[in-house]
CHARMM internal coordinates of N, CA and C (Angstrom, degrees):
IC EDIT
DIST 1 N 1 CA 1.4488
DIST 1 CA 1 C 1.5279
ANGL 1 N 1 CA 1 C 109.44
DIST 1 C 2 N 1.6633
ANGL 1 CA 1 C 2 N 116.23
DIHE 1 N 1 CA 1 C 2 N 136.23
DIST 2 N 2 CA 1.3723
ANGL 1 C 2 N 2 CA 94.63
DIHE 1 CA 1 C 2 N 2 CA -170.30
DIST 2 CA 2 C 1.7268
ANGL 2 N 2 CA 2 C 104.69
DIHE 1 C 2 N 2 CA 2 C -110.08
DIST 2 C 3 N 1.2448
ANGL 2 CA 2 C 3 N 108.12
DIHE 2 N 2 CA 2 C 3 N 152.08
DIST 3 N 3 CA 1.4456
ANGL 2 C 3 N 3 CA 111.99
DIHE 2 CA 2 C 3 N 3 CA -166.23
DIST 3 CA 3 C 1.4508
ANGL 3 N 3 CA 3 C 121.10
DIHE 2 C 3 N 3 CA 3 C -79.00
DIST 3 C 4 N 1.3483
ANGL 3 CA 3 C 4 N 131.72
DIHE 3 N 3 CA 3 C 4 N 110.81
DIST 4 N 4 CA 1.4392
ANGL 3 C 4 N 4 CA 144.54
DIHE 3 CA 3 C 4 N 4 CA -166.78
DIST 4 CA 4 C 2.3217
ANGL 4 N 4 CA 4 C 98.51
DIHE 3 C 4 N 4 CA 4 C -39.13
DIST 4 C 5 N 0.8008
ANGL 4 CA 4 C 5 N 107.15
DIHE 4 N 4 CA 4 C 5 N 141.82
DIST 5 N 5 CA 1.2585
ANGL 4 C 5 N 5 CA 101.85
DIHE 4 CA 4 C 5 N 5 CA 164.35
DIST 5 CA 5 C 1.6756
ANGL 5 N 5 CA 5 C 117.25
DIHE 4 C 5 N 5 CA 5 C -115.40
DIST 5 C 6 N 1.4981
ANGL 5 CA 5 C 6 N 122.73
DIHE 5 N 5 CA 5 C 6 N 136.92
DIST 6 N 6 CA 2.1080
ANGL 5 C 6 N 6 CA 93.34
DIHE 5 CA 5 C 6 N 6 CA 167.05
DIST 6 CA 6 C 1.3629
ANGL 6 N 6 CA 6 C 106.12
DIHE 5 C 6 N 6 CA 6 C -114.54
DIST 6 C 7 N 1.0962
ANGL 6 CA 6 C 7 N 128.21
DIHE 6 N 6 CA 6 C 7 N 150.92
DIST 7 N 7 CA 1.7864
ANGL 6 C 7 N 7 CA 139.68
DIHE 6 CA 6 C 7 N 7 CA 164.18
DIST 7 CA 7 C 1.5396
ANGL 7 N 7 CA 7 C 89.35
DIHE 6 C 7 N 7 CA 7 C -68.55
DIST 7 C 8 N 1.7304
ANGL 7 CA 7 C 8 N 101.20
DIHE 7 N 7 CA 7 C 8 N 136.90
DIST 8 N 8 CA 1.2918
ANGL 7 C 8 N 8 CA 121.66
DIHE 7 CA 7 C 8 N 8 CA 162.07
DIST 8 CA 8 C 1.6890
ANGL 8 N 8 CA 8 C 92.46
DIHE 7 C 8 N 8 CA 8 C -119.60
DIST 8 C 9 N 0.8053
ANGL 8 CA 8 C 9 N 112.02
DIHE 8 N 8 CA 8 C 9 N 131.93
DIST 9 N 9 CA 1.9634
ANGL 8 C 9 N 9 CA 108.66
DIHE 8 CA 8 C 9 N 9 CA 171.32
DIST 9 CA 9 C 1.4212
ANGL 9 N 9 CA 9 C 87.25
DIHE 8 C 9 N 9 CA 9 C -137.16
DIST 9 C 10 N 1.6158
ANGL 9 CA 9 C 10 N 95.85
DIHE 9 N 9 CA 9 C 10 N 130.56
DIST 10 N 10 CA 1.5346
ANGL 9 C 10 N 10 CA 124.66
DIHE 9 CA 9 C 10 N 10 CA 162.09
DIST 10 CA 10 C 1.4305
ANGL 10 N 10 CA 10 C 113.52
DIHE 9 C 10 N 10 CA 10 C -94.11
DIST 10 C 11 N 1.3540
ANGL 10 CA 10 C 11 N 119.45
DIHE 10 N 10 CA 10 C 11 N 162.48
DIST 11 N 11 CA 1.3573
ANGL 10 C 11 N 11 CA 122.46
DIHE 10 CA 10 C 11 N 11 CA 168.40
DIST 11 CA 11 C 1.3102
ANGL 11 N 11 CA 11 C 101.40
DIHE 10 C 11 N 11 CA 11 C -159.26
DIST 11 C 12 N 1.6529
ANGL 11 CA 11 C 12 N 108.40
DIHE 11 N 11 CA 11 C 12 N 120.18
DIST 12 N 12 CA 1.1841
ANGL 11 C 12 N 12 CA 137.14
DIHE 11 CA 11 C 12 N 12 CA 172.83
DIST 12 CA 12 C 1.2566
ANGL 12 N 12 CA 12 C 130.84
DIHE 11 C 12 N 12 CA 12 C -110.12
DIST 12 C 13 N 1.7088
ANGL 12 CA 12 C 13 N 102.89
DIHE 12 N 12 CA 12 C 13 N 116.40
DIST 13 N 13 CA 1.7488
ANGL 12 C 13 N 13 CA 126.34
DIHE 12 CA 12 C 13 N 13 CA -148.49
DIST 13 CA 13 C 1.4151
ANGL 13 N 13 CA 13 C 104.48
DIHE 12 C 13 N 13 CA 13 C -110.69
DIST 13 C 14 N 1.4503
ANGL 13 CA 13 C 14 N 117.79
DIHE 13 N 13 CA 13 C 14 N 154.60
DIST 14 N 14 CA 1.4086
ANGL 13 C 14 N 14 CA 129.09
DIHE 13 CA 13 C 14 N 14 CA 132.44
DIST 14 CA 14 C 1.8804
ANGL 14 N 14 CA 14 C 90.14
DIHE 13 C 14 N 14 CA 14 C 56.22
DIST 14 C 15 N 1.5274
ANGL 14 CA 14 C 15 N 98.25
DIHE 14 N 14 CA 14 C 15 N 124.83
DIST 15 N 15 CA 1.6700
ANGL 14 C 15 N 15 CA 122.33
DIHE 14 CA 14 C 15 N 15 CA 150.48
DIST 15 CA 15 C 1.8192
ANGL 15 N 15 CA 15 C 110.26
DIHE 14 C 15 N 15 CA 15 C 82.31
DIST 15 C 16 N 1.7397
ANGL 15 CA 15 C 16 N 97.16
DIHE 15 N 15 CA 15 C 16 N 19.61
DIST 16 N 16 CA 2.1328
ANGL 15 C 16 N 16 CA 94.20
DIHE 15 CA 15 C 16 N 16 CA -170.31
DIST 16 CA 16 C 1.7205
ANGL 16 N 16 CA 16 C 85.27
DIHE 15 C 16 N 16 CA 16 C -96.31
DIST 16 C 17 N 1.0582
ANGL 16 CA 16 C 17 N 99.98
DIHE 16 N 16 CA 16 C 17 N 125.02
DIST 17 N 17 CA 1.7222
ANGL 16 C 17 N 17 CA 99.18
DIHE 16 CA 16 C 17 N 17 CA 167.13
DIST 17 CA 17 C 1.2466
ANGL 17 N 17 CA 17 C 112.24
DIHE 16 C 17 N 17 CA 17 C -119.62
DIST 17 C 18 N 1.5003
ANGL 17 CA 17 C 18 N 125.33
DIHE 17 N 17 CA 17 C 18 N 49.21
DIST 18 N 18 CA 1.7254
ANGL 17 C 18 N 18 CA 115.08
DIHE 17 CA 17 C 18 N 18 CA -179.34
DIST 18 CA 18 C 1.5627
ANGL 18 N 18 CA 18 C 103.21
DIHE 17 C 18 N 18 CA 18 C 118.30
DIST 18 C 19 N 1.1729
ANGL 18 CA 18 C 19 N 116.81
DIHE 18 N 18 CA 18 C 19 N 14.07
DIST 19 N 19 CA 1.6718
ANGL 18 C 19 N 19 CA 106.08
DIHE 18 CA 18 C 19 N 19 CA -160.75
DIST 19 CA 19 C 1.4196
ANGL 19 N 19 CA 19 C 91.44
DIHE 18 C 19 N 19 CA 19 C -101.19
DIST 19 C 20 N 1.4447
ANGL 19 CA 19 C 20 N 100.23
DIHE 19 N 19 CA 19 C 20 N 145.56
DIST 20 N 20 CA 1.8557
ANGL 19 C 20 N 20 CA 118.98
DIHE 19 CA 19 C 20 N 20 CA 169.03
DIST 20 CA 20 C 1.4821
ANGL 20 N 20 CA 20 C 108.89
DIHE 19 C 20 N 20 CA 20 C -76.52
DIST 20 C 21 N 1.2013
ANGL 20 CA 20 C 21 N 101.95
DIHE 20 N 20 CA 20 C 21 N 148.78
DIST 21 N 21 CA 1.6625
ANGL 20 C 21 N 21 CA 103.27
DIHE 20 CA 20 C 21 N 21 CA -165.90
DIST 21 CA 21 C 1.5082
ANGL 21 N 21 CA 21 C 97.89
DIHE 20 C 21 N 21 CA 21 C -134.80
DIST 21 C 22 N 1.3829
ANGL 21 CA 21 C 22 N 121.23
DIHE 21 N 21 CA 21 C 22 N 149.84
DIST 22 N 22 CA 1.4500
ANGL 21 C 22 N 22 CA 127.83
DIHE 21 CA 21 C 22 N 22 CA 167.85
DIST 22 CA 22 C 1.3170
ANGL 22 N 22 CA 22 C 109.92
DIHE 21 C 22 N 22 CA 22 C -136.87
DIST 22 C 23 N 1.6831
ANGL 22 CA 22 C 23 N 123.61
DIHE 22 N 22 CA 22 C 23 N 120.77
DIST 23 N 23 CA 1.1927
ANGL 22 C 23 N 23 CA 122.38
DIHE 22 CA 22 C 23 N 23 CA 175.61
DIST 23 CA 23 C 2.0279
ANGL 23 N 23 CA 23 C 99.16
DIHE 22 C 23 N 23 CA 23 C -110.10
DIST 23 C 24 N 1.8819
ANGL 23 CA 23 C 24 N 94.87
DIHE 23 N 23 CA 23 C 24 N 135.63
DIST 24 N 24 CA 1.5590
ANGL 23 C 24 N 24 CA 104.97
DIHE 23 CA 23 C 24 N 24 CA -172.83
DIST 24 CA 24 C 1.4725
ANGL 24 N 24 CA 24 C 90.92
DIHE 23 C 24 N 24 CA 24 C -124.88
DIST 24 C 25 N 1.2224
ANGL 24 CA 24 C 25 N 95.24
DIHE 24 N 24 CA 24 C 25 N 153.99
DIST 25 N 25 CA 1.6572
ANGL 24 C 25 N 25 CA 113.36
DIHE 24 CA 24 C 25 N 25 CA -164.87
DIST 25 CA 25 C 2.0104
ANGL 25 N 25 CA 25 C 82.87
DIHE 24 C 25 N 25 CA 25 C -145.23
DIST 25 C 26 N 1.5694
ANGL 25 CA 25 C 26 N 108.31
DIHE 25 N 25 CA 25 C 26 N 115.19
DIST 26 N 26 CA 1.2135
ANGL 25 C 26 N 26 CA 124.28
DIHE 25 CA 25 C 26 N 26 CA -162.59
DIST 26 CA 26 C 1.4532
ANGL 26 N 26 CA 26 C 118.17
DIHE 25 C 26 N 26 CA 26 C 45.88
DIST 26 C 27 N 1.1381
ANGL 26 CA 26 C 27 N 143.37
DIHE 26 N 26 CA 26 C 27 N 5.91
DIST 27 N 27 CA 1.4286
ANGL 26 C 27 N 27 CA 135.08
DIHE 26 CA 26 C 27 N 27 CA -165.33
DIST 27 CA 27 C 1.0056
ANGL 27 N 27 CA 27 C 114.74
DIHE 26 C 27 N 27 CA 27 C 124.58
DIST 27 C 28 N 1.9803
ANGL 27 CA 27 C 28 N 122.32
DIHE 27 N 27 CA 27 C 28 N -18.48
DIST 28 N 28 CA 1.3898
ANGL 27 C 28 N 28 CA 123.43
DIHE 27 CA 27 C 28 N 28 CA -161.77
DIST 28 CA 28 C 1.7449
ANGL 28 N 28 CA 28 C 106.37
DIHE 27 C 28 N 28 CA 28 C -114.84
DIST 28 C 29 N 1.5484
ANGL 28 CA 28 C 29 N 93.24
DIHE 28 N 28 CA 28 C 29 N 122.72
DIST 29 N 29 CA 1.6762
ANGL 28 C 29 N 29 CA 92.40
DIHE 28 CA 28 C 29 N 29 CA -179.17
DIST 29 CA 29 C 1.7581
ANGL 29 N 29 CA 29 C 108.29
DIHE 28 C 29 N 29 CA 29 C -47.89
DIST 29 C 30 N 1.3799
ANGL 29 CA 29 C 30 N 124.72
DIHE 29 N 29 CA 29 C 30 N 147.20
DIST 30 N 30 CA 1.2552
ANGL 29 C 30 N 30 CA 112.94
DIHE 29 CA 29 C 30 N 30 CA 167.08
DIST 30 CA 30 C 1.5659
ANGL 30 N 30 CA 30 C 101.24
DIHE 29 C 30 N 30 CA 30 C -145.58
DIST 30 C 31 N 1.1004
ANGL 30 CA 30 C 31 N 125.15
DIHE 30 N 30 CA 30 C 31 N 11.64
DIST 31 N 31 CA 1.5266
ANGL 30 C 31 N 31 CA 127.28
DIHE 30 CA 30 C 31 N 31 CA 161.49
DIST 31 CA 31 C 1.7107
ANGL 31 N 31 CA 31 C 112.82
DIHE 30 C 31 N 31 CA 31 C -173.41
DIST 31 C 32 N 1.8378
ANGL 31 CA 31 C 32 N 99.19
DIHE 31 N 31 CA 31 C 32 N 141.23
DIST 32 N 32 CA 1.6723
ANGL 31 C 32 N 32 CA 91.44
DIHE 31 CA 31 C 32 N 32 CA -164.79
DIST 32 CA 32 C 2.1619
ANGL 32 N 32 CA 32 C 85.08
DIHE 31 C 32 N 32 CA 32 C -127.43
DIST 32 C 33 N 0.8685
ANGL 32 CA 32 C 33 N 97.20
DIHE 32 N 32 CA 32 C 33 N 167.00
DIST 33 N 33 CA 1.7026
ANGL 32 C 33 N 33 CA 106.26
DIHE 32 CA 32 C 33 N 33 CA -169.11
DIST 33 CA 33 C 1.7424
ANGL 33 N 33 CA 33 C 101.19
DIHE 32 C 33 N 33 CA 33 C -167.41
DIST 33 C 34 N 1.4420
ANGL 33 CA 33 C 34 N 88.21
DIHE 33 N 33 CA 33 C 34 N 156.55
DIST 34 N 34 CA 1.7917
ANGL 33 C 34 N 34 CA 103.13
DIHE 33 CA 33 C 34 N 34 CA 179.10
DIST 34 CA 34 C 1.8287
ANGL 34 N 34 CA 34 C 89.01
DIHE 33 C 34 N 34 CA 34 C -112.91
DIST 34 C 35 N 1.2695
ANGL 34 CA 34 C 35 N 129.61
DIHE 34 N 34 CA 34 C 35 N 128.59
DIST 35 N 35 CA 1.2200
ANGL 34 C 35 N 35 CA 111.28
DIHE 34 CA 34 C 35 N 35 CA 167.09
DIST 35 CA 35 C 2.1042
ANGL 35 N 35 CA 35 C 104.78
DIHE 34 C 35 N 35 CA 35 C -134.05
DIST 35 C 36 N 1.5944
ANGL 35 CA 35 C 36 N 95.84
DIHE 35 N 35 CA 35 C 36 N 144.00
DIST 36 N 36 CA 1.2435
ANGL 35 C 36 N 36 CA 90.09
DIHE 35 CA 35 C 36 N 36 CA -173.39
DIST 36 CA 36 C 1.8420
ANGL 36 N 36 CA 36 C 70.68
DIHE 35 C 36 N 36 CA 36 C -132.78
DIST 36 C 37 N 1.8371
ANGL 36 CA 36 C 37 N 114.16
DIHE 36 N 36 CA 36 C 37 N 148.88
DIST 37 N 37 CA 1.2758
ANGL 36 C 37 N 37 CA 136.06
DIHE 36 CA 36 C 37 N 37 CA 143.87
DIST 37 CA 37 C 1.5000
ANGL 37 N 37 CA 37 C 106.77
DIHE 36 C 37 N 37 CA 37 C -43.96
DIST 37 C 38 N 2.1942
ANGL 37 CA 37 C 38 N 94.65
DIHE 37 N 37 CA 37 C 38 N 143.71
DIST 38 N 38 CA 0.8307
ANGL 37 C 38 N 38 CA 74.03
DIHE 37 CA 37 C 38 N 38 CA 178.91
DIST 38 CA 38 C 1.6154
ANGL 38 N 38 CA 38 C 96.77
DIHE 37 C 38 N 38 CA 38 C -130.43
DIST 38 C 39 N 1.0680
ANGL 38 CA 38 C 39 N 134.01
DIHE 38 N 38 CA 38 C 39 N 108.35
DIST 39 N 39 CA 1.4250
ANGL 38 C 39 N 39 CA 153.39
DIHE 38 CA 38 C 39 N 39 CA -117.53
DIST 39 CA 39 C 1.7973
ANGL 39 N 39 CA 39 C 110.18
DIHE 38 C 39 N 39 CA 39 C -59.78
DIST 39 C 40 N 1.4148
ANGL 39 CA 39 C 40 N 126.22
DIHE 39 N 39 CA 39 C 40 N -51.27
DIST 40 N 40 CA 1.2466
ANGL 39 C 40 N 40 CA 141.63
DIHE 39 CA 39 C 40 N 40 CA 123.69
DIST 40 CA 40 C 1.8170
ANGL 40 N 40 CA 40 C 116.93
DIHE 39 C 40 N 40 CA 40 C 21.05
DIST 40 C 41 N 1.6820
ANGL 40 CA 40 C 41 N 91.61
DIHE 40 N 40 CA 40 C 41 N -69.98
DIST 41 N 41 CA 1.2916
ANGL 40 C 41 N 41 CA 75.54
DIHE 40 CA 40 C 41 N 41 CA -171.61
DIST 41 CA 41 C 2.2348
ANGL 41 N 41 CA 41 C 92.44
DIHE 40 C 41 N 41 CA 41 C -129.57
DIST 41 C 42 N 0.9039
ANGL 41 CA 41 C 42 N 119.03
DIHE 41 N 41 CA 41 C 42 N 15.30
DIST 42 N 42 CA 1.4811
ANGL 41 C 42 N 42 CA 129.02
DIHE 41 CA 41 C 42 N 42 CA 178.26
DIST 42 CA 42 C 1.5762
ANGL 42 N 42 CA 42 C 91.72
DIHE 41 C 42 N 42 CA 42 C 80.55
DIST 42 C 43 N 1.2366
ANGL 42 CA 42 C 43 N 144.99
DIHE 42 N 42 CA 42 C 43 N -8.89
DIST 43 N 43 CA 1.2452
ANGL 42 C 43 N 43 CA 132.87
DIHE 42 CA 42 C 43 N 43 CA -163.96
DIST 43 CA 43 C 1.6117
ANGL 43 N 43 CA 43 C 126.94
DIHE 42 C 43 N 43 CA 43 C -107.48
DIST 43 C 44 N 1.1409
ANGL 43 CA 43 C 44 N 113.74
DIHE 43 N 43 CA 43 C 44 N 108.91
DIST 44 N 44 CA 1.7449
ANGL 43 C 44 N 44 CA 146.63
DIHE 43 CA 43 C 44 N 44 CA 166.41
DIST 44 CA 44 C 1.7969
ANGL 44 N 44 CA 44 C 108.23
DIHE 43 C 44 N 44 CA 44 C -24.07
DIST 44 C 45 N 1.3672
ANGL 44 CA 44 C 45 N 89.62
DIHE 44 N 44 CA 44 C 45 N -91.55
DIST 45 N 45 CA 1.1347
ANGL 44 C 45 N 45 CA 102.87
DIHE 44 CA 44 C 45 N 45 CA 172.68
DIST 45 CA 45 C 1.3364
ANGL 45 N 45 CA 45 C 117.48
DIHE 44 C 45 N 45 CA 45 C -179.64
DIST 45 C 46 N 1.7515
ANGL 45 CA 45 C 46 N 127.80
DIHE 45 N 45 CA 45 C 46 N 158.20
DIST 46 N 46 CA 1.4589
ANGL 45 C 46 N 46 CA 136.17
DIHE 45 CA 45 C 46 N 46 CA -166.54
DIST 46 CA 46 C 1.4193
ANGL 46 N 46 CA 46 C 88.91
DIHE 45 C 46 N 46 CA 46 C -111.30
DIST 46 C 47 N 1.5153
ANGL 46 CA 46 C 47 N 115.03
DIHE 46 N 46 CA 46 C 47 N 126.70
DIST 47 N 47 CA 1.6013
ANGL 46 C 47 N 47 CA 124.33
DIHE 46 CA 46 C 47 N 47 CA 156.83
DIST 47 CA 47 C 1.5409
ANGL 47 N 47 CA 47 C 93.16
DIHE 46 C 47 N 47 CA 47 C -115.36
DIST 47 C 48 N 2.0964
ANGL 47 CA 47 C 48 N 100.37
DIHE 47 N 47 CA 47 C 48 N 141.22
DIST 48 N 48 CA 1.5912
ANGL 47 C 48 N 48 CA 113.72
DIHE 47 CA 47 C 48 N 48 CA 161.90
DIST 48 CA 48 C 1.0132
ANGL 48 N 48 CA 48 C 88.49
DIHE 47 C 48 N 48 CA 48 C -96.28
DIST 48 C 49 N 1.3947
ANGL 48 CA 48 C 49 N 123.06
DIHE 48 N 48 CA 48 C 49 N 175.82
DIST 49 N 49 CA 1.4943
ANGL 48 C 49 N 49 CA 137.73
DIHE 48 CA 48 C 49 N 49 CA 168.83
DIST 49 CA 49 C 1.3429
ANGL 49 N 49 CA 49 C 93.48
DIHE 48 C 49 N 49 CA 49 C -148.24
DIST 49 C 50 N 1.5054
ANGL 49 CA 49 C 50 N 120.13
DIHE 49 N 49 CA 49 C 50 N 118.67
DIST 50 N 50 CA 1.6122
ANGL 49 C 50 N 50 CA 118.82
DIHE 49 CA 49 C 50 N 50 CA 146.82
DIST 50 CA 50 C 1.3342
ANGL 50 N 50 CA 50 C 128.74
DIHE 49 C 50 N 50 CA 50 C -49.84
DIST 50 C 51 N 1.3236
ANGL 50 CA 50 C 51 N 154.95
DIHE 50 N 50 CA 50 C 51 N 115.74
DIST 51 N 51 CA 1.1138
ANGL 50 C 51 N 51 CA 130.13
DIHE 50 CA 50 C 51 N 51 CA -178.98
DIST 51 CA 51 C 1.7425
ANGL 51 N 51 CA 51 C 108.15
DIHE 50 C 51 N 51 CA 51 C -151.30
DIST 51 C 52 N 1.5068
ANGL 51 CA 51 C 52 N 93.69
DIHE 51 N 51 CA 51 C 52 N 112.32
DIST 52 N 52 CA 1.6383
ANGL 51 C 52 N 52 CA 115.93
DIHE 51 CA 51 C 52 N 52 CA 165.54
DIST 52 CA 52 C 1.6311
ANGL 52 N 52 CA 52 C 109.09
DIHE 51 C 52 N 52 CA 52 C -2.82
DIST 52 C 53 N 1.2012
ANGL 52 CA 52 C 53 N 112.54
DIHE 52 N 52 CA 52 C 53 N 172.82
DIST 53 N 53 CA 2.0596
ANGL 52 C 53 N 53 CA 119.85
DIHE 52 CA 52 C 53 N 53 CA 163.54
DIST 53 CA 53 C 1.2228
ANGL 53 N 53 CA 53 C 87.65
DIHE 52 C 53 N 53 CA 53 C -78.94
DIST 53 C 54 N 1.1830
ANGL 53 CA 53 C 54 N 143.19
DIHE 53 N 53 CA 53 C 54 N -82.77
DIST 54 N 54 CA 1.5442
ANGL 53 C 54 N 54 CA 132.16
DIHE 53 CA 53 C 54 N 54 CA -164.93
DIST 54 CA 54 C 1.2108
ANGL 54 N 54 CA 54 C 132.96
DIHE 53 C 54 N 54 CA 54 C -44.82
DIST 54 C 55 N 1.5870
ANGL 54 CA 54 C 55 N 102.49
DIHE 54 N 54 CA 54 C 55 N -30.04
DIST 55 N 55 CA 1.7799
ANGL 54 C 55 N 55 CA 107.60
DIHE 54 CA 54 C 55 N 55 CA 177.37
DIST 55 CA 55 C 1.6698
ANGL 55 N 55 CA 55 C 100.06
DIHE 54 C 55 N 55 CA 55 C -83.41
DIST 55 C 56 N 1.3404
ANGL 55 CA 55 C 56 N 124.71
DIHE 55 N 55 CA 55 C 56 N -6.21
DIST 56 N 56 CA 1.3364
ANGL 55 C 56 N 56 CA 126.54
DIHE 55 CA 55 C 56 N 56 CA -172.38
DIST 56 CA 56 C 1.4721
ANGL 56 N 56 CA 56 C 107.06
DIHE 55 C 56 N 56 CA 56 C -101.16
DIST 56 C 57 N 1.3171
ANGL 56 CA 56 C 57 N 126.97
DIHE 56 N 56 CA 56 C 57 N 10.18
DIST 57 N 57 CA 1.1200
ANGL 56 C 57 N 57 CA 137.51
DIHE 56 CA 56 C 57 N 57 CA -153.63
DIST 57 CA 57 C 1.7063
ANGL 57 N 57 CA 57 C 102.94
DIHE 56 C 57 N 57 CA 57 C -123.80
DIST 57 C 58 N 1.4575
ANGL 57 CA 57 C 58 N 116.16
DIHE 57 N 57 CA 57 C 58 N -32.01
DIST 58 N 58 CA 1.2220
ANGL 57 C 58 N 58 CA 150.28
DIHE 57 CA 57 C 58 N 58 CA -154.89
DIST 58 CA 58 C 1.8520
ANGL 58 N 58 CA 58 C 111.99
DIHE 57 C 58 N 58 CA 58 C -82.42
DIST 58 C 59 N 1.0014
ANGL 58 CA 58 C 59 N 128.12
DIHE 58 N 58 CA 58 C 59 N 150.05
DIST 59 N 59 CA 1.3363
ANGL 58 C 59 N 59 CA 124.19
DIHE 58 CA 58 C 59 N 59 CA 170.86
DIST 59 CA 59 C 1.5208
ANGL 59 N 59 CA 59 C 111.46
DIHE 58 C 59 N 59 CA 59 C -78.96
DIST 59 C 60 N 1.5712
ANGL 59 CA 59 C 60 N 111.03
DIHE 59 N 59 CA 59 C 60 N 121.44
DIST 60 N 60 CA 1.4949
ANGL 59 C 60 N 60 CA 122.32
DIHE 59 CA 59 C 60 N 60 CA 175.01
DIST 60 CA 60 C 1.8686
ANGL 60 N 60 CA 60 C 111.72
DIHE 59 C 60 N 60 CA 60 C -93.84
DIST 60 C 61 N 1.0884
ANGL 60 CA 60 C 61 N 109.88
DIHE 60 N 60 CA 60 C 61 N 105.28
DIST 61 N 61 CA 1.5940
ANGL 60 C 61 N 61 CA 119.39
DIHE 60 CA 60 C 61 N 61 CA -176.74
DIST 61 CA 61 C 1.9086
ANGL 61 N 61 CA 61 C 104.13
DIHE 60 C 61 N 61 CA 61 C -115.91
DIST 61 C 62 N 1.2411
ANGL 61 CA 61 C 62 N 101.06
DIHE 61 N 61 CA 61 C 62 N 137.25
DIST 62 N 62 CA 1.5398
ANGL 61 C 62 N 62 CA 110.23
DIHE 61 CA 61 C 62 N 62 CA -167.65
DIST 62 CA 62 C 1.6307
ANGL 62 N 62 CA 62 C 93.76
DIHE 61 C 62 N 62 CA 62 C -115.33
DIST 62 C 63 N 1.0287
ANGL 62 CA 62 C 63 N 131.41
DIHE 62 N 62 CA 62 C 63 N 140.92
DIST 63 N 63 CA 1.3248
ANGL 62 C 63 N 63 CA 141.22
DIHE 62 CA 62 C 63 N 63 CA 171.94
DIST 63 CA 63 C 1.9101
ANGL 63 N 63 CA 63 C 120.14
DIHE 62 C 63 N 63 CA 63 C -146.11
DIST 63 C 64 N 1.2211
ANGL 63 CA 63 C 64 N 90.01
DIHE 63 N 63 CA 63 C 64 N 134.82
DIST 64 N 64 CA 1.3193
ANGL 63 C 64 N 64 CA 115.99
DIHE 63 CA 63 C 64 N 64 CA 174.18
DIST 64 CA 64 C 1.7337
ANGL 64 N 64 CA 64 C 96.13
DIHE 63 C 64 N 64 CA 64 C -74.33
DIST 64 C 65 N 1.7450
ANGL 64 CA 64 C 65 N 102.44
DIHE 64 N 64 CA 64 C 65 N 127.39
DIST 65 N 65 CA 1.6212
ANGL 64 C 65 N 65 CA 103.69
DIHE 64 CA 64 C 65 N 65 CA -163.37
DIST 65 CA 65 C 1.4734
ANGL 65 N 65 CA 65 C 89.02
DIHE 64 C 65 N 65 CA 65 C -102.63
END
COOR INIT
IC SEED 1 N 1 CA 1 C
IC BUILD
């Protein structure tokens, strides 16, 4: 049986000047990035994340590392 996947896409705006970023999906780091704006268009950066029914089920917390 093959396992459903969903797109979570973030988009990160306005005020990153160099900062380390950690996105956790239940508790578990699953992507780390440096993002600085980029003045032009106000925009940082877009992360997709694949993520399982269960990891989609899960609390998504973004932190400044």
């Amino acid at each position: 049986m093959k396992e459903e996947l969903m797109v979570l896409e973030l988009h990160f705006q306005e005020g990153f000047d160099g900062e380390d970023i950690e996105i956790l999906v239940g508790g578990r780091v699953v992507a780390r990035m440096r993002l600085r704006t980029r003045m032009q268009t106000g925009l940082a950066h877009i992360e997709k994340l694949m993520l399982s029914n269960d990891e989609a089920k899960r609390e998504v917390q973004i932190a400044i590392a």
